[in-house]
C-alpha angles and dihedrals in degrees: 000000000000094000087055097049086041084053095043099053102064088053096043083041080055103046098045085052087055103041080047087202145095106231099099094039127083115203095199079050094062105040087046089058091044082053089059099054094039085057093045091053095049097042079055095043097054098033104102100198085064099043091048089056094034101129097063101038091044092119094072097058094049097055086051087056098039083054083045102055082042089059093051084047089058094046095052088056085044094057084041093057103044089055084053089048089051091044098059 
């Protein structure tokens, strides 16, 4: 799940730059998705039978924070794109 969703932000980041509005994009959407993975970090971050085996298991919570990065990605087009959309 999380390499899909880690697969499917940058081309929804690049389709919503190009489409350079916010009719196909929900807002509520989004930040309940940047909840989630807020959530997930920290549910990582403060499981000690995680942390105590860390090293080996790092990778999950890489690819948490690379989604993560994505979905603020997202979030930064989408408020792009709602100040083009109020321009015009």
């Amino acid at each position: 799940m999380l390499l899909c969703f880690g697969f499917s932000w940058p081309i929804n980041a690049c389709k919503a730059w190009k489409a350079r509005n916010t009719k196909s994009t929900s807002l509520l959407f989004l930040l309940l998705i940047l909840f989630g993975y807020v959530c997930g970090i920290l549910a990582k971050l403060t499981n000690p039978a995680y942390m105590s085996e860390f090293s080996k298991k790092w990778y999950v919570l890489s690819v948490y924070v690379v989604n993560l990065v994505s979905l603020i990605i997202n979030l930064l087009v989408y408020f792009r794109n709602r100040m083009i959309e109020k321009r015009q």
